[in-house]
GUMIGU-37980 format. One record per residue: residue in one letter; x negated, y negated, z negated of N, C-alpha, C in turn. Coordinates in Angstrom, 2 decimals, decimal comma, always signed. Atoms other than C-alpha are relative to their C-alpha. Example, Ala and Ser with C-alpha at 12.3 -4.5 7.8 and 13.67 -1.06 7.14 Angstrom:
<kolbas>
+-----+---------+---------+---------+---------+----------+---------+---------+---------+---------+
| res |  n.east | n.north |    n.up | ca.east | ca.north |   ca.up |  c.east | c.north |    c.up |
+-----+---------+---------+---------+---------+----------+---------+---------+---------+---------+
|   A |   -0,89 |   +1,19 |   +0,00 |  -12,30 |    +4,50 |   -7,80 |   -0,90 |   -1,20 |   +0,00 |
|   S |   +0,82 |   +1,19 |   +0,06 |  -13,67 |    +1,06 |   -7,14 |   +0,77 |   -1,09 |   -0,73 |
+-----+---------+---------+---------+---------+----------+---------+---------+---------+---------+
</kolbas>
This chain:
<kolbas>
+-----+---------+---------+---------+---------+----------+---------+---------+---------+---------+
| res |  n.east | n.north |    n.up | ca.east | ca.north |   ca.up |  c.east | c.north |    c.up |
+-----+---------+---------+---------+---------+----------+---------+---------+---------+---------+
|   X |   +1,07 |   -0,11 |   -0,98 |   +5,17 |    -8,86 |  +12,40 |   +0,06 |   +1,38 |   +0,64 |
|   X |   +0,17 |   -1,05 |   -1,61 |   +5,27 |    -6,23 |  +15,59 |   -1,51 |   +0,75 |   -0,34 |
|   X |   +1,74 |   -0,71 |   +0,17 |   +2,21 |    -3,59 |  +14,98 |   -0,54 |   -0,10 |   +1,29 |
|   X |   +0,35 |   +0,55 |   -1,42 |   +1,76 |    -4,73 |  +18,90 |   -0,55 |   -1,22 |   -0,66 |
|   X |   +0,57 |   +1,20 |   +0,23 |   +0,30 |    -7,77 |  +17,31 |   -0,79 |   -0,01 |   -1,36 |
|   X |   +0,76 |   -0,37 |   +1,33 |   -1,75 |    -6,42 |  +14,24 |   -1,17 |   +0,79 |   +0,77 |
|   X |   +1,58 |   +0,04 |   -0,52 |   -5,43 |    -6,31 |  +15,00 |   -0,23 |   +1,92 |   -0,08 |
|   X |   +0,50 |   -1,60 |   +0,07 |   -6,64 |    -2,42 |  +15,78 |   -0,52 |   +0,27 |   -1,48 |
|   X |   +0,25 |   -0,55 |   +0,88 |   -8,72 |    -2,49 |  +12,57 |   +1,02 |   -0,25 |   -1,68 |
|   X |   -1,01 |   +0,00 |   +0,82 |   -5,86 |    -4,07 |  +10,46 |   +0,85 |   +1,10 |   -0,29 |
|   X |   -1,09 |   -1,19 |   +0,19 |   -3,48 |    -1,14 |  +11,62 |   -0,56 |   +0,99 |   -0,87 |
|   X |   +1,15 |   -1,20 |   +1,03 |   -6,72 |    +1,37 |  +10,59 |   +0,18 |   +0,04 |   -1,04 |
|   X |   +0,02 |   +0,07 |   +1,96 |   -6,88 |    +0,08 |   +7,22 |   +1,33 |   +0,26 |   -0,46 |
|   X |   -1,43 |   -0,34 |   +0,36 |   -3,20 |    +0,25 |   +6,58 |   +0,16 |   +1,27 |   +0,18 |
|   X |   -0,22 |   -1,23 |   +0,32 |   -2,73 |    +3,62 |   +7,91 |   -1,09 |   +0,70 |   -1,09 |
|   X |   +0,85 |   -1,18 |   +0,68 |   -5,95 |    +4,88 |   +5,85 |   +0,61 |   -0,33 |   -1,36 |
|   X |   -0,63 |   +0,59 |   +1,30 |   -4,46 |    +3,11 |   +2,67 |   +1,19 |   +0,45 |   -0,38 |
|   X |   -1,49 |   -0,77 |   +0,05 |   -1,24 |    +5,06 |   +3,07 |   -0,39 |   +1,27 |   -0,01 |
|   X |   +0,57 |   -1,49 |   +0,10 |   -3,39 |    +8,39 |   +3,59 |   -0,16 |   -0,20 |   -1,12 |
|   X |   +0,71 |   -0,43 |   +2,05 |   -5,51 |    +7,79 |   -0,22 |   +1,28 |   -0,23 |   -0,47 |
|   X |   -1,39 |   -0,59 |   +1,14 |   -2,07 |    +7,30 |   -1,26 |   +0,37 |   +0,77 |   +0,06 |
|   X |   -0,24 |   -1,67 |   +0,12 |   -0,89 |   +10,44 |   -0,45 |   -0,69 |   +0,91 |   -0,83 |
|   X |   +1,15 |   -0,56 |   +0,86 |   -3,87 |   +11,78 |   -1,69 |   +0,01 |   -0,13 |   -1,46 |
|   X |   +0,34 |   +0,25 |   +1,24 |   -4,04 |   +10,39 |   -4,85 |   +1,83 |   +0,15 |   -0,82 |
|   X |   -1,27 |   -0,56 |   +0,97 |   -0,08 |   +11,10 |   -5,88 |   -0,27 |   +1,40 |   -0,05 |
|   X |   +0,56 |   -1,45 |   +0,40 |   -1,28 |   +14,68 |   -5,33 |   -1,37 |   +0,17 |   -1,35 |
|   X |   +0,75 |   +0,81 |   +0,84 |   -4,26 |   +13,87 |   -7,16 |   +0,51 |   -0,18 |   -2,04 |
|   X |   -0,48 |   +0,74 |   +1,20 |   -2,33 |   +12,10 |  -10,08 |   +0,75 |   +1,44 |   -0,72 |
|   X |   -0,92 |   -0,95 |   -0,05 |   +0,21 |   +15,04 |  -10,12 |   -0,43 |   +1,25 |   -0,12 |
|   X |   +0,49 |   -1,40 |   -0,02 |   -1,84 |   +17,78 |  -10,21 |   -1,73 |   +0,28 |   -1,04 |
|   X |   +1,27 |   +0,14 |   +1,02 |   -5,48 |   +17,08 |  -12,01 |   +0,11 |   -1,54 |   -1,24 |
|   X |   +0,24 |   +0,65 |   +0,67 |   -4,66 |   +13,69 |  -13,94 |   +1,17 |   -0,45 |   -0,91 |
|   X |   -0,92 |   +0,51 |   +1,16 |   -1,74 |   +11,86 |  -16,02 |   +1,54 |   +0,22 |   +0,95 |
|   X |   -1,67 |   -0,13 |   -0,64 |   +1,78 |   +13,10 |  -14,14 |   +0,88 |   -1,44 |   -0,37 |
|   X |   -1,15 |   +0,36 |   -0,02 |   +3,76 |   +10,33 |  -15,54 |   -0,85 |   -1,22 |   +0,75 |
|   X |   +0,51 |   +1,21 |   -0,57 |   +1,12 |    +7,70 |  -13,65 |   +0,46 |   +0,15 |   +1,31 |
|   X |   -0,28 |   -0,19 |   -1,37 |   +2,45 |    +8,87 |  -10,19 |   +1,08 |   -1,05 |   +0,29 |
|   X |   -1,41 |   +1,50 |   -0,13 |   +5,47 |    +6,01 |  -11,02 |   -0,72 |   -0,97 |   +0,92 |
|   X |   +0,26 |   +1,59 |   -0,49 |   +2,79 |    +3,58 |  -10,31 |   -0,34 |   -0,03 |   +1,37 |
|   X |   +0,23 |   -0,33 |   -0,77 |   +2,35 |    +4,64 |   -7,32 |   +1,49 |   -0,61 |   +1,46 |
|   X |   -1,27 |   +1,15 |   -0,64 |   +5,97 |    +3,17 |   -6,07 |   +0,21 |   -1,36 |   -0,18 |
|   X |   -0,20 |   +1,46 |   +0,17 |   +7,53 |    -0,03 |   -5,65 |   +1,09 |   +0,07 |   -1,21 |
|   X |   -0,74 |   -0,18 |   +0,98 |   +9,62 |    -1,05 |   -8,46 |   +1,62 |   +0,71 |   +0,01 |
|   X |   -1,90 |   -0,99 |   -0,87 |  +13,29 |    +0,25 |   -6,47 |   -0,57 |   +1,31 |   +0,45 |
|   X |   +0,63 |   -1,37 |   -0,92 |  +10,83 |    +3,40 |   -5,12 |   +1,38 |   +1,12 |   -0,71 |
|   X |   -1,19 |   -0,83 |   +0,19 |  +13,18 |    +6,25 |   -4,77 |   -0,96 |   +1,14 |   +0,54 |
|   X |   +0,76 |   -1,37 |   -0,57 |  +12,19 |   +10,04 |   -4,44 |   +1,18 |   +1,09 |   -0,43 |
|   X |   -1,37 |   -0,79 |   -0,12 |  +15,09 |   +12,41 |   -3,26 |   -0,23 |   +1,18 |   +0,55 |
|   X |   +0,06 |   -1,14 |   -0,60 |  +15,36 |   +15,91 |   -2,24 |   +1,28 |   +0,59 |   +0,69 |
|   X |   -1,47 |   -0,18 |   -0,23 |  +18,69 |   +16,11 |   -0,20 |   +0,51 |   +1,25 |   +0,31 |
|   X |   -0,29 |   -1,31 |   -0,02 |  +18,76 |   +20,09 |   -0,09 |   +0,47 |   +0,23 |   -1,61 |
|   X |   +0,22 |   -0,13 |   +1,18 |  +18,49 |   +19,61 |   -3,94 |   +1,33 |   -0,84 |   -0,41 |
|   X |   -0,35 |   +1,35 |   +0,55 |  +20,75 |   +16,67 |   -4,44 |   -0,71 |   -0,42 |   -0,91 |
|   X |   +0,29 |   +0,69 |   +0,84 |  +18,66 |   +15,12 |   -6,67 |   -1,10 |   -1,04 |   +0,58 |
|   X |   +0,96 |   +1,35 |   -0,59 |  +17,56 |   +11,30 |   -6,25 |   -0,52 |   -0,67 |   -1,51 |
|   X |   +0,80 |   +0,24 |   +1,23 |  +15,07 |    +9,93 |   -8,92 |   +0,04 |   -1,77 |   +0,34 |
|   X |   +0,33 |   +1,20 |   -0,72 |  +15,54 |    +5,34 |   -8,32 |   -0,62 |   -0,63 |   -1,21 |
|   X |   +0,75 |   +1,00 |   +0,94 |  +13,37 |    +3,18 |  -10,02 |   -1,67 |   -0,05 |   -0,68 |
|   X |   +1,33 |   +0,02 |   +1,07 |   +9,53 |    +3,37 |  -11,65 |   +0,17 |   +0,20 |   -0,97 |
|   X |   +0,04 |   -1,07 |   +1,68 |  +10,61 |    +3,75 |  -15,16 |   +0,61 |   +1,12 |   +0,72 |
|   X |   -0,57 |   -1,66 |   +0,25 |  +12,89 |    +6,77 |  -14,21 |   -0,88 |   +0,72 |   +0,87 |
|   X |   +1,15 |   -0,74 |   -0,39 |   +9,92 |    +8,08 |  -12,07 |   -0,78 |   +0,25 |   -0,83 |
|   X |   +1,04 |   -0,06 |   +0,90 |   +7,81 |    +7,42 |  -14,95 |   +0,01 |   +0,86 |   -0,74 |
|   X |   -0,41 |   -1,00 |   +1,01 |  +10,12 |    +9,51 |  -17,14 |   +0,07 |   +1,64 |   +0,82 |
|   X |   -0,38 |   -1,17 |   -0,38 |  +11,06 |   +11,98 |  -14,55 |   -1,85 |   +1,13 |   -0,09 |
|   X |   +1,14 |   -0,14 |   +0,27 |   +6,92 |   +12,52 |  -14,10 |   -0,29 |   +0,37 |   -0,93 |
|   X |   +0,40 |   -0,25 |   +1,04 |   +6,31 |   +12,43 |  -17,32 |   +0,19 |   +1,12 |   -0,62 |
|   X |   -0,48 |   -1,13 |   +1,04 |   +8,35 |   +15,30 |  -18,72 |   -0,15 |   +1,26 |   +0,90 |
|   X |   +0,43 |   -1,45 |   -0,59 |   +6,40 |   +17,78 |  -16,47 |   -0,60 |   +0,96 |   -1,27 |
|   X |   +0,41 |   -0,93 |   +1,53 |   +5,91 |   +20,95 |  -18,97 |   -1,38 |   -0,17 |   -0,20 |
|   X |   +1,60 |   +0,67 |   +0,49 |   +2,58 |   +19,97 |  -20,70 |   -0,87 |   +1,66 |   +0,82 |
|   X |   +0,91 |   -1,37 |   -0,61 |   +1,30 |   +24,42 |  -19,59 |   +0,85 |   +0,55 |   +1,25 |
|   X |   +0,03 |   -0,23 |   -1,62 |   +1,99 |   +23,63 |  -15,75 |   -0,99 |   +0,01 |   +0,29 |
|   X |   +1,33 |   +0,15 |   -0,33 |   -0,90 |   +24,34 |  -14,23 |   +0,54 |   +0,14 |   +1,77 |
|   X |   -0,14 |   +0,40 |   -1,56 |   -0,62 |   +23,09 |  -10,12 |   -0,90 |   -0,31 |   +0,73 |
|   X |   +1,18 |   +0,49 |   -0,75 |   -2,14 |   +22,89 |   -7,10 |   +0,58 |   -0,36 |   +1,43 |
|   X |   -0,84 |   +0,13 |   -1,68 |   -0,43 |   +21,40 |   -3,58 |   -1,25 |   -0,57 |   +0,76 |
|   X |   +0,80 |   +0,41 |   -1,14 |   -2,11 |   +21,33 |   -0,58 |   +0,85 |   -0,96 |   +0,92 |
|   X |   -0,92 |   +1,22 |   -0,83 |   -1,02 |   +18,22 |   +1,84 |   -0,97 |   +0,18 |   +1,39 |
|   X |   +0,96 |   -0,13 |   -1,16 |   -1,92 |   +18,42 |   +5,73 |   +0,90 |   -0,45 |   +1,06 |
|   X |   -0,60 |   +0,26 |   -1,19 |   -1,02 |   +16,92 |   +8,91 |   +0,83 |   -1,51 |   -0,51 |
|   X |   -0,74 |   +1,45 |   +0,69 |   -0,25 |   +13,42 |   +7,30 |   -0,05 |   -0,94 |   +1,47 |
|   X |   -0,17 |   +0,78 |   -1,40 |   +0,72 |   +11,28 |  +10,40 |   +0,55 |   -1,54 |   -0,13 |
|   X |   -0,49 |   +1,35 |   +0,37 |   +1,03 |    +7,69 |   +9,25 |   +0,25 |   -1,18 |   +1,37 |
|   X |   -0,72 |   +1,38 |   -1,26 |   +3,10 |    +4,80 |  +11,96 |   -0,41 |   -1,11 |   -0,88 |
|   X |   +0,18 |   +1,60 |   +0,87 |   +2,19 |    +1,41 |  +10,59 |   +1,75 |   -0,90 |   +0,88 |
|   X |   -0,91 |   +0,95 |   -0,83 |   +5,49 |    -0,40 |  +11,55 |   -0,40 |   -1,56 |   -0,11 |
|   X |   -0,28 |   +0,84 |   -0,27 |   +4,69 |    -3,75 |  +10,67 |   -1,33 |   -0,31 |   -1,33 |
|   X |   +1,60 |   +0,61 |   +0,44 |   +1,74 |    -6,03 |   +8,71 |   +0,55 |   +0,83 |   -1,88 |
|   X |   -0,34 |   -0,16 |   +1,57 |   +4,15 |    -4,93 |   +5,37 |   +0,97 |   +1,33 |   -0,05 |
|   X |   -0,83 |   -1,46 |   +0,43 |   +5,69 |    -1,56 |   +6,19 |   -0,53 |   +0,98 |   +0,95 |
|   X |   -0,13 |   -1,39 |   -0,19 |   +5,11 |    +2,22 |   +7,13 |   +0,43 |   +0,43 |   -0,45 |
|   X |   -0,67 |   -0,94 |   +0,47 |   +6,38 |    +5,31 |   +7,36 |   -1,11 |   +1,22 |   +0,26 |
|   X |   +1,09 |   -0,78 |   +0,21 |   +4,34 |    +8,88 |   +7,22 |   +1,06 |   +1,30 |   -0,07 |
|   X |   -0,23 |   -1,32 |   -0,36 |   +5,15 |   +12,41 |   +8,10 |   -1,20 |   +1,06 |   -1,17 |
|   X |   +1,26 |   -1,02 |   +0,67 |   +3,04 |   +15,23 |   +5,55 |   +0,95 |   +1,09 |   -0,43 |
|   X |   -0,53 |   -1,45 |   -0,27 |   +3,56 |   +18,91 |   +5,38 |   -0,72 |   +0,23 |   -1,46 |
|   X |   +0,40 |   -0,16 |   +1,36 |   +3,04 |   +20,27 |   +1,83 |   +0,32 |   +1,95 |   -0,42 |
|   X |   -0,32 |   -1,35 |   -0,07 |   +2,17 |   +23,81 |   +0,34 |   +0,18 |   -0,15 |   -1,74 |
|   X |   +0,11 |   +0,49 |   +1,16 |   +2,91 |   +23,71 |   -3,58 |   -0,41 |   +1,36 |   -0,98 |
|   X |   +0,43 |   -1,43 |   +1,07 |   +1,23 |   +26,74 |   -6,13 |   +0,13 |   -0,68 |   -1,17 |
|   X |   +0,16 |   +0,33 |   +1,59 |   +2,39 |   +26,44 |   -9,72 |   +0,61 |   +1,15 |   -0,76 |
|   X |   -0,80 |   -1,20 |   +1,13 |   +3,37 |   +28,76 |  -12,78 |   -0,03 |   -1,26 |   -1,19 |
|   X |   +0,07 |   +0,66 |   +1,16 |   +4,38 |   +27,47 |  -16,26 |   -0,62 |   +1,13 |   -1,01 |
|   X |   +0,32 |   -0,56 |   +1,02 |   +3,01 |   +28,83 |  -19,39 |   -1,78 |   +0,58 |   +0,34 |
|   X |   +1,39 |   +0,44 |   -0,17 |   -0,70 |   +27,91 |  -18,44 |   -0,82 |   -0,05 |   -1,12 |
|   X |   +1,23 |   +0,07 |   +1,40 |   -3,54 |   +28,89 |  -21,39 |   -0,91 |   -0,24 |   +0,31 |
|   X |   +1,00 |   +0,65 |   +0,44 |   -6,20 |   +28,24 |  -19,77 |   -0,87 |   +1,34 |   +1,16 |
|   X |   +0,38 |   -0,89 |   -1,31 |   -8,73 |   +30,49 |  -16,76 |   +0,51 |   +0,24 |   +0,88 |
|   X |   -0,46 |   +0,06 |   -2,00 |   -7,99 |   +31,55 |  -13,22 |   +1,17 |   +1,14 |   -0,41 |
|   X |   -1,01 |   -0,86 |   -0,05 |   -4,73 |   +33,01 |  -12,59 |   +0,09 |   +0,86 |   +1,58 |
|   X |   +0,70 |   -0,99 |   -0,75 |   -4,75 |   +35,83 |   -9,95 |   +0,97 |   -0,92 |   +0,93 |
|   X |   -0,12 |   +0,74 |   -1,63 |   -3,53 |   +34,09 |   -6,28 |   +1,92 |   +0,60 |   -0,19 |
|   X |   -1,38 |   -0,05 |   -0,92 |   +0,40 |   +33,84 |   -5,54 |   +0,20 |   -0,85 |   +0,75 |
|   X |   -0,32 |   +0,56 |   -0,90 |   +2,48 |   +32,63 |   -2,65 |   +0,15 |   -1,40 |   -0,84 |
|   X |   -1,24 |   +1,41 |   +0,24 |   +3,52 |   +28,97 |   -2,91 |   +1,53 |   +0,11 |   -0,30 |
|   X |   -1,16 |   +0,27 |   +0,27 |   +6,46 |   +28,14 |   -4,61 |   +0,88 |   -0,89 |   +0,90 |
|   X |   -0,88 |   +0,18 |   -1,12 |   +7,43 |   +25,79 |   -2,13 |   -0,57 |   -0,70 |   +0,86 |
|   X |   +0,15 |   +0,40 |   -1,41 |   +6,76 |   +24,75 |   +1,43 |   +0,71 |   -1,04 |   +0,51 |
|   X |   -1,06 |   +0,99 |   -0,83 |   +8,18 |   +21,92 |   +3,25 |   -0,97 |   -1,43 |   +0,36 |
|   X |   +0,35 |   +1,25 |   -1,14 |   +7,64 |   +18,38 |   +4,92 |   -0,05 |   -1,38 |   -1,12 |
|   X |   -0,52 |   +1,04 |   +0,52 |   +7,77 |   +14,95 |   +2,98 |   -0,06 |   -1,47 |   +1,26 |
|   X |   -0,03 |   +1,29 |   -1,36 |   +8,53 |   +11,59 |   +4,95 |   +0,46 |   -1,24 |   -0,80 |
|   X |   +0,37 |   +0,33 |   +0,63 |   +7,55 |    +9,12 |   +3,35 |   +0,22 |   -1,59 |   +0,78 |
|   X |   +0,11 |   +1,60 |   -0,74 |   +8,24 |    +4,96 |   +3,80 |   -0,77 |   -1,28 |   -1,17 |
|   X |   +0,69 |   +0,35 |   +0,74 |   +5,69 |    +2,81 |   +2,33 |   +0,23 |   -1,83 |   +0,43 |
|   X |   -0,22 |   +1,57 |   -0,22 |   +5,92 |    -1,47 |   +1,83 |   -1,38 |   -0,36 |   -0,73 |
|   X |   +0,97 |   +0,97 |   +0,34 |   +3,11 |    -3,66 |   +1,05 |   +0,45 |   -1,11 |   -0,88 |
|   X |   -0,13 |   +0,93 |   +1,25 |   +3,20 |    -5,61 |   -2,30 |   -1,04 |   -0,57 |   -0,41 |
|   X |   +1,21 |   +0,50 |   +1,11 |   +1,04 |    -8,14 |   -3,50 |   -1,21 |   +0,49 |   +0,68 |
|   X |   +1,11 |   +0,11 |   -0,55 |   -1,73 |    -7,18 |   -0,82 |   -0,31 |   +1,60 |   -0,27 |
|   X |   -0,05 |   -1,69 |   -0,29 |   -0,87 |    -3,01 |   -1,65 |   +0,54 |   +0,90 |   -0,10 |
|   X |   -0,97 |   -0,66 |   -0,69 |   +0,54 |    -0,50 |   -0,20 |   +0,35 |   +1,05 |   -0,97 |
|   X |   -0,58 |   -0,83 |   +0,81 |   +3,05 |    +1,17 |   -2,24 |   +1,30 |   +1,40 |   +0,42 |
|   X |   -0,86 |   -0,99 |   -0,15 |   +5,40 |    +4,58 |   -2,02 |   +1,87 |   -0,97 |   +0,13 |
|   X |   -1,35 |   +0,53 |   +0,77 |   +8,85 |    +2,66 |   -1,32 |   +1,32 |   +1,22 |   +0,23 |
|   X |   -0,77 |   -0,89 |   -0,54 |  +10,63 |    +5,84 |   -0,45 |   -0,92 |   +1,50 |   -0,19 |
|   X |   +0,47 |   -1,21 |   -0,24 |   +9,85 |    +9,81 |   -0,50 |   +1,00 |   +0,80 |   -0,11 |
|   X |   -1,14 |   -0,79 |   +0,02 |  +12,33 |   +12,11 |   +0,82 |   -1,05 |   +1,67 |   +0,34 |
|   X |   +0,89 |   -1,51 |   +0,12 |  +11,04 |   +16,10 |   -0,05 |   +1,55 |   +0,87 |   +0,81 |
|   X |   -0,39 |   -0,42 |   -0,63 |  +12,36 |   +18,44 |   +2,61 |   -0,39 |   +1,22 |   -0,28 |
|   X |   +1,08 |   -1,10 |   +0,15 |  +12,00 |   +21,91 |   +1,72 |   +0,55 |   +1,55 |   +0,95 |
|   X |   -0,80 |   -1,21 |   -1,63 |  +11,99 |   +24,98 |   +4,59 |   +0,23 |   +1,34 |   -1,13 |
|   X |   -0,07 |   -1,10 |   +0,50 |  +10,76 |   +27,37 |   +2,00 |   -0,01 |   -0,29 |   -1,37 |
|   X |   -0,23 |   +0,79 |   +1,32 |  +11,58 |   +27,23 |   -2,03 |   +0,38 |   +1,11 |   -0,94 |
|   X |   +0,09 |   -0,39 |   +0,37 |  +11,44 |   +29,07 |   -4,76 |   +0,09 |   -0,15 |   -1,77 |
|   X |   -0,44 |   +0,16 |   +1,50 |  +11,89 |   +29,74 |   -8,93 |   -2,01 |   -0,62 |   -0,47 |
|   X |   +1,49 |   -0,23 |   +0,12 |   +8,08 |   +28,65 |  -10,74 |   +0,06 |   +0,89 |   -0,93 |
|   X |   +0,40 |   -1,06 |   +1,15 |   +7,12 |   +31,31 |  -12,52 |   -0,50 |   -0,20 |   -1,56 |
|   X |   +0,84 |   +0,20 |   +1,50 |   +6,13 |   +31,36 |  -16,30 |   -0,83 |   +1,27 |   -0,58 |
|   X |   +0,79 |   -1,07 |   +0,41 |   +3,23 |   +33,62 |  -17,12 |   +0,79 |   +0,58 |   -1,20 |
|   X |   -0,85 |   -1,15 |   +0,70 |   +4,18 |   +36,38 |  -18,86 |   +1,26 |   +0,55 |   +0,26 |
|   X |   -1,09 |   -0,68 |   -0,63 |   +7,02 |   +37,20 |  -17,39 |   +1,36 |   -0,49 |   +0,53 |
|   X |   -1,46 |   +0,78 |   +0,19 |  +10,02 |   +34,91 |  -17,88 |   -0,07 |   -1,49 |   +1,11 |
|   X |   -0,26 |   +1,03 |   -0,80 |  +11,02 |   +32,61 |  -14,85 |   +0,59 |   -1,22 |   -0,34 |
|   X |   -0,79 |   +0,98 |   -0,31 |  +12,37 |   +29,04 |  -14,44 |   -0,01 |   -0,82 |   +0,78 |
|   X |   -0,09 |   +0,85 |   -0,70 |  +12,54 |   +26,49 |  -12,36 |   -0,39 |   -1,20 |   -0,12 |
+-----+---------+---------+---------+---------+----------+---------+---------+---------+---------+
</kolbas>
């Protein structure tokens, strides 16, 4: 189906349903259970960083890759300028600009303000399953990028 032939408030709901997803993998990823952000794809969902080479395919290996975030990360990404296309009654794609603040070796109170670790774009292609709209794609683009820090002194990545 042609988004020329998908009702104005059909398209609405679809693009806003592709925004709270954005939202809520930040969300998931940053205040609640990291390795739940899997569910958030389709079962083939893929999430690649082609400056990085590294491509993550599938829900379990999202689940795992998620999962084995260091338990004293403490994160915070800001997402802005999310620009969702509805192509069709069962697919989009989505443009979002991302700022990412994290250190490892997190105990616990406010840590004093640094730059973002890394900056960049994600572009994002989403399919409709089963009546909802899932991540079937996320390619991370990054302009600016950096080591995360580990309190106290000792860097890694």
């Amino acid at each position: 189906m042609e988004t020329g032939t998908l009702d104005p408030m059909e398209r609405l709901l679809a693009e806003r349903a592709c925004e709270r997803l954005l939202v809520e993998f930040l969300r998931r990823l940053d205040l609640g259970e990291p390795g739940t952000v899997a569910e958030l794809f389709t079962l083939d969902g893929i999430w690649e960083w082609p400056a990085g080479e590294r491509l993550v395919r599938g829900r379990e290996a999202l689940r795992e890759y998620f999962a084995s975030r260091p338990a004293d990360r403490l994160s915070r990404r800001v997402c802005s300028n999310v620009l969702v296309t509805v192509d069709s009654a069962t697919t989009a794609h989505a443009t979002s600009y991302f700022a990412t603040y994290r250190v490892d070796g997190y105990r616990g109170g406010i840590v004093p303000p640094r730059p973002p670790v890394n900056v960049g774009h994600y572009e994002d292609a989403f399919r409709r399953v089963e009546g909802r709209w899932l991540l079937a794609s996320r390619t991370t683009h990054l302009a600016f990028g950096g080591e995360t820090e580990r309190l106290g002194g000792t860097e890694r990545s």
